[in-house]
C-alpha positions, 0 to 999 in steps of 0.5 A: 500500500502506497502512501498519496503524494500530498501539496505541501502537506502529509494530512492523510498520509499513514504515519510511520508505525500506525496500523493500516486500518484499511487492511485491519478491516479487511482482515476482520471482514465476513468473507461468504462461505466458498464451500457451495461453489467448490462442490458445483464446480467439482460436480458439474465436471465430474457429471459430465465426465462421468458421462462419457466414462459410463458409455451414455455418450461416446468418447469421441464427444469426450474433449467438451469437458476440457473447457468445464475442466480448465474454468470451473473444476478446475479454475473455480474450485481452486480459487474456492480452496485459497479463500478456505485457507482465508477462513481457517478451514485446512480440510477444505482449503485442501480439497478444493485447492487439490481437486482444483489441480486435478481438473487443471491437470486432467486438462493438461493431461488429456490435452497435451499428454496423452497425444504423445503416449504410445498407443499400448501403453496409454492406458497404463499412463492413465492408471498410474495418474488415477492411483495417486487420486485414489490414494489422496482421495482415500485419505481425505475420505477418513478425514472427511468423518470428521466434517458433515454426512454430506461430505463424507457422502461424497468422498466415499463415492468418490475413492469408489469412483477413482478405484474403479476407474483405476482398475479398469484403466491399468486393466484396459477394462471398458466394463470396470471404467464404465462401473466408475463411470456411474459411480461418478454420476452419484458422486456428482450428485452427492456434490451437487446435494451438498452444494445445494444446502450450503447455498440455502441455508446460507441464503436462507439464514437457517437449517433447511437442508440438512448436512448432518454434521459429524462434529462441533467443528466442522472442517476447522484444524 
């Protein structure tokens, strides 16, 4: 923050060693939960992935998730995941910034990555990439008992969801990635759930979607 230049005169000018009061109202400011957008962004693209993983449209319409995948999964849900680290919540800045990347690298991943592997063993590329997701996820989901039934909802269908798409990626299995492919659906629609509630009873200003939470303090480290 810069100090303005005055005429003969430092009135308004900060003196040295005050507190900014600008930035400390900043600081002591209400900042709107980002939890509600993080899940949106994060169900809306995984839904239409999901689409194309479970054979309801063929793959060859795949690369219309690329742009939900660089802005919204990805760009959203990652600016969603820094203002949790703004509001104290280590569970969710975590989530939301990591599944943020996922999208961002899933789109690098398919868009510049994949073209240049060798046609055999793609598929193997791509298990080695949903395992680490599959690991994270499976950690994250027994951290995630300590936050809402909604969440929790969610990260359990999701490490379901990477397990299978794992699995029938290492094992080039159309029917095991189709089994993750509706998986994914689900998980979307859990997301899309817990989304839902965050925005109403934040808009509504009381319960009128429950969330059953699984402690005192939600999500807080």
């Amino acid at each position: 923050m810069s100090e303005r230049r005055t005429t003969g005169s430092t009135a308004g000018a900060p003196r040295a060693g005050a507190p900014d009061n600008t930035q400390a109202a900043l600081a002591g400011a209400d900042i709107a939960d980002p939890g509600p957008l993080g899940l949106a962004g994060f169900a809306m693209t995984t839904f239409v992935l999901s689409v194309f993983n479970a054979g309801i449209l063929p793959h060859t319409l795949e690369p219309s998730v690329l742009g939900l995948a660089l802005f919204y999964g990805g760009g959203a849900q990652f600016f969603a995941g820094m203002w949790e680290f703004r509001k104290g919540n280590t569970f969710g800045a975590l989530a939301f910034s990591s599944f943020g990347a996922f999208w961002l690298s899933f789109w690098f991943y398919v868009a510049r990555v994949a073209p240049s592997l060798p046609p055999a063993d793609a598929h193997k590329a791509t298990g080695l990439f949903l395992l680490g997701w599959t690991i994270f996820t499976a950690y994250m989901t027994i951290a995630s008992l300590r936050t809402s039934g909604a969440i929790a909802a969610v990260f359990v269908a999701l490490t379901l969801t990477f397990l299978f798409l794992t699995i029938g990626a290492f094992a080039d299995a159309h029917g095991i990635t189709k089994v993750g492919g509706y998986l994914g659906l689900l998980t979307a629609l859990l997301a899309w759930y817990a989304s839902f509630a965050g925005v109403m009873n934040s808009t509504f200003k009381r319960a009128v979607l429950p969330t059953f939470p699984l402690a005192p303090t939600v999500g807080q480290a």
